[in-house]
C-alpha positions, 0 to 999 in steps of 0.5 A: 281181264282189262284187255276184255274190258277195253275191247267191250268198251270199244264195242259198246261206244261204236255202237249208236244202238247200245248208247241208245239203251244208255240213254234211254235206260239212264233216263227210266231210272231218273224217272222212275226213282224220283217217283216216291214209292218206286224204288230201284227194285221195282223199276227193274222189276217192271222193266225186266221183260223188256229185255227178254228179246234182247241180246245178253250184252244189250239187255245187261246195259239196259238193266244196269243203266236203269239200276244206277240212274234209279240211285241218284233218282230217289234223291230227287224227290227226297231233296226237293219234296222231301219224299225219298224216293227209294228208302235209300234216299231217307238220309239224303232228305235229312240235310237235302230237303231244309237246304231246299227250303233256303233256296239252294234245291239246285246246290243239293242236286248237284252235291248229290249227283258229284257225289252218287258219280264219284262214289259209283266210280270209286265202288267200281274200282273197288269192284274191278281190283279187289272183286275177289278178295272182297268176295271171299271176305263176304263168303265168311258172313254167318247169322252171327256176323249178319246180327252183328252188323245189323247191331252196329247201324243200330249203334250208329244211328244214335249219333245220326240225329240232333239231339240227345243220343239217349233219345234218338236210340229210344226211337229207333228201339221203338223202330225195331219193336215195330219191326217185329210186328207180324208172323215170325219169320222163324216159327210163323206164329203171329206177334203184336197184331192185336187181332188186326188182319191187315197187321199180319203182314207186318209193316211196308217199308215203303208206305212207312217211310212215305208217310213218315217223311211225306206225309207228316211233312204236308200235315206239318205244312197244313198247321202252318198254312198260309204261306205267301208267295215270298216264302216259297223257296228259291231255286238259287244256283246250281253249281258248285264251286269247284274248290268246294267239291274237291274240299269234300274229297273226304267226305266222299272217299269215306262214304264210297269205302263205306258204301262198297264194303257194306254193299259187298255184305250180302244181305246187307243192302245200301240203306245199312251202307248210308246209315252208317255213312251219314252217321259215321260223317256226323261224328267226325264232323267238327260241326255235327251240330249243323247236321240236319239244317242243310249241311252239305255234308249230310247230302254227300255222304250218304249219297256216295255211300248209296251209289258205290254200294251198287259196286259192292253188291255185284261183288257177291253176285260176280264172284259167288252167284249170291245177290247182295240186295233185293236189286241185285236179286233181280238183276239175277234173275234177268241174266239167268233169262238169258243163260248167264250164271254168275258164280265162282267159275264166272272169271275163269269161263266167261270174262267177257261177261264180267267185262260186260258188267263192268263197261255197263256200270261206266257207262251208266254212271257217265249218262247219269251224271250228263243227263242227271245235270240237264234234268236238274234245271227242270226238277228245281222248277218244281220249287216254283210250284205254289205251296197249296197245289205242292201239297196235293200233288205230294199227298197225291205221290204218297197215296199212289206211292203206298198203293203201287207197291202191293195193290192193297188199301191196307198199305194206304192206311199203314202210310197215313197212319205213320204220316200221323206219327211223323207229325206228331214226332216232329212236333214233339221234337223227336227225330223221326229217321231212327224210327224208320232205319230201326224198322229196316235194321230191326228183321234183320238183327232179330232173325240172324240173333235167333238163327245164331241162338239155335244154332250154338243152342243158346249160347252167346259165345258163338257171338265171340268165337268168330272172329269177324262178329267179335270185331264188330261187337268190340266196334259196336262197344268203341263207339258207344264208350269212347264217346262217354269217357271223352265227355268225362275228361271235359267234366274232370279237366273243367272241374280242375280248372275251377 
């Protein structure tokens, strides 16, 4: 297998051509993935039958190149507007956006940038070494273990807020309340609709986090507005020193082992992977507190565990034939177009299509990180940009944003109506990011609990007869008791002191 990826890596860097579809595939995802409301999926979607006249090998180093520079996209406008351009990117803007407002935009992009290229490397590694093992540990994933999963980023997302932790799950419940609202999934009978047609459909993801963090951050602006030049941001320096990258080691080694074995779940997808990400770094952190004010912690994990969950999902796709994700789901598609079928004989009859997969992925993160670094001189200019005609031009984003996505007004009123209640959040206080992550996380538990119900015909013993769900329920316990019993030791020590 490495001698057919060196063999394809020479062919590809004599090529002018094929670096010329790097190039040009790199530069789309930039784009397309810093415009709030396209994300990666629909970027390939899009350019998809681009590549149909194309040669197989050329048309998997286009998509792949659109696909990892999308990644880094989406924390463009997330750091800068705070509009997370794919909903993968709403942890980045947590920490990114504020660390703009203190006029170190530069510094975010580049932390950002370090840490989607390390963490793809690190997933491609993975990816390359442990493909098969990974993939046979996936194959074991059932309803049981795909609830218990969805159940533990819940868990986690009570520890990736300031605040009380009592209320960040309270906001998240309500996440998933709102989760379910629409036709079952299972019986297709209509819930929590309240008679409204346009509720049927349920909630979009993307017109929920556009006015979410877009949206109600312009209202948040427009009550306060009147801000005189002095106050609009600076774009301060865009380097990093070297020392302060290689202190993160840590930080990035956690989120890209995250990313990758989260992204390798099929069905999981990389905005489990960065919630737990970012959540798992807050705990650890020895000033969690900092989180959420412009720590650069908050930028690396998540946008580690985001660019190394691209690894994790090919894993399932190369050696099983099953997408890990929507992206990969279309990424697919675009290979059987061309007469290639990933699965389980893949390694055996065809390893130069593997190698294929694994020199395009290199290359686009190489491009990324090149042409990532040149774009982020033009992306900070948009700081300079007076505060009134920023906010025309992001109400203007979340409007396309929400409309592109289906063609449908009705997504535009949905946008609107949560830009209202990220307003309101905010000004009562209340962290608005477990609401969105409940609303991802909430389908995916409620139906895999069902599904798991019908089959073991109502018994919750079928939660703890497989192994690998079990665990991840007794995690799911861990995380919520140990904290509990060492805030009873403080107490109990305090009190003896006294």
């Amino acid at each position: 297998m490495m001698s057919a990826f060196f063999d394809v890596l020479g062919q590809y860097l004599s090529d002018p051509a094929m670096l010329g579809l790097v190039a040009l595939g790199t530069v789309l995802g930039l784009v397309l993935g810093a415009v709030p409301g396209i994300s990666s999926t629909m970027a390939l979607a899009i350019l998809m039958p681009v590549t149909f006249g194309m040669e197989p090998d050329a048309a998997i180093l286009l998509l792949i190149s659109i696909f990892m520079s999308s990644v880094y996209g989406g924390s463009i406008s997330a750091i800068l507007m705070k509009l997370p351009g794919t909903p993968a990117s709403i942890f980045t803007q947590v920490d990114g956006y504020p660390m703009t407002r203190q006029g170190r935009a530069g510094q975010a992009l580049t932390y950002a940038l370090v840490a989607s290229t390390v963490g793809g490397l690190i997933g491609l590694v993975i990816l390359v070494t442990l493909a098969p093992v990974l993939a046979g540990f996936a194959r074991n994933f059932r309803s049981p273990e795909f609830a218990a999963v969805a159940l533990f980023g819940i868990v986690m997302l009570s520890f990736a807020s300031n605040g009380s932790i009592l209320i960040a799950t309270v906001v998240g419940l309500i996440g998933v309340v709102l989760g379910a609202v629409g036709f079952d999934s299972l019986t297709d009978a209509q819930r929590l609709t309240m008679g409204a047609p346009m509720l049927q459909s349920g909630f979009n993801l993307i017109p929920v986090i556009i006015g979410l963090f877009g949206l109600g951050e312009v209202l948040q602006n427009l009550v306060g507005f009147g801000r005189t030049p002095a106050d609009t941001p600076k774009i301060g320096q865009i380097s990093v020193p070297l020392r302060d990258l290689l202190g993160r080691w840590k930080v990035i080694g956690r989120g890209s082992l995250i990313g990758t074995l989260i992204g390798a779940i099929p069905a999981a997808g990389s905005a489990v992977a960065v919630s737990i990400a970012y959540a798992q770094e807050r705990r650890l952190s020895k000033t969690p507190e900092a989180f959420g004010t412009g720590h650069p912690d908050g930028v690396v994990a998540p946008e580690a565990a985001n660019s190394a969950s691209v690894g994790g999902s090919l894993i399932p796709l190369i050696s099983l034939g099953v997408p890990g994700d929507t992206i990969t789901a279309v990424l697919m598609g675009a290979l059987m177009v061309h007469g290639l079928t990933p699965g389980p004989l893949l390694f055996a009859k065809d390893p130069t299509f593997v190698a294929w997969i694994y020199v395009a992925v290199l290359m686009a993160l190489v491009a990324t990180l090149v042409f990532g670094l040149g774009m982020i001189r033009i992306a900070v200019l948009v700081t300079r940009i007076p505060p009134h005609l920023m906010y025309v031009f992001v109400t203007l984003f979340c409007v396309i944003g929400a409309f592109a996505i289906r063609n449908n007004l009705n997504d535009i009123y949905v946008m609107i109506g949560f830009g209202i209640i990220g307003f309101s959040f905010a000004k009562l206080d209340l962290p608005v990011t477990p609401l969105a992550f409940g609303l991802i996380l909430g389908p995916i538990l409620e139906e895999n609990l069902r599904r798991s119900l019908m089959i073991s015909r109502g018994s919750w013993e079928i939660f703890l007869q497989r192994p690998i769900s079990a665990l991840l329920l007794l995690l799911c316990l861990a995380v919520v008791v140990l904290p509990l019993i060492a805030r009873w030791k403080r107490r109990k020590a305090c009190r003896f002191r006294l």
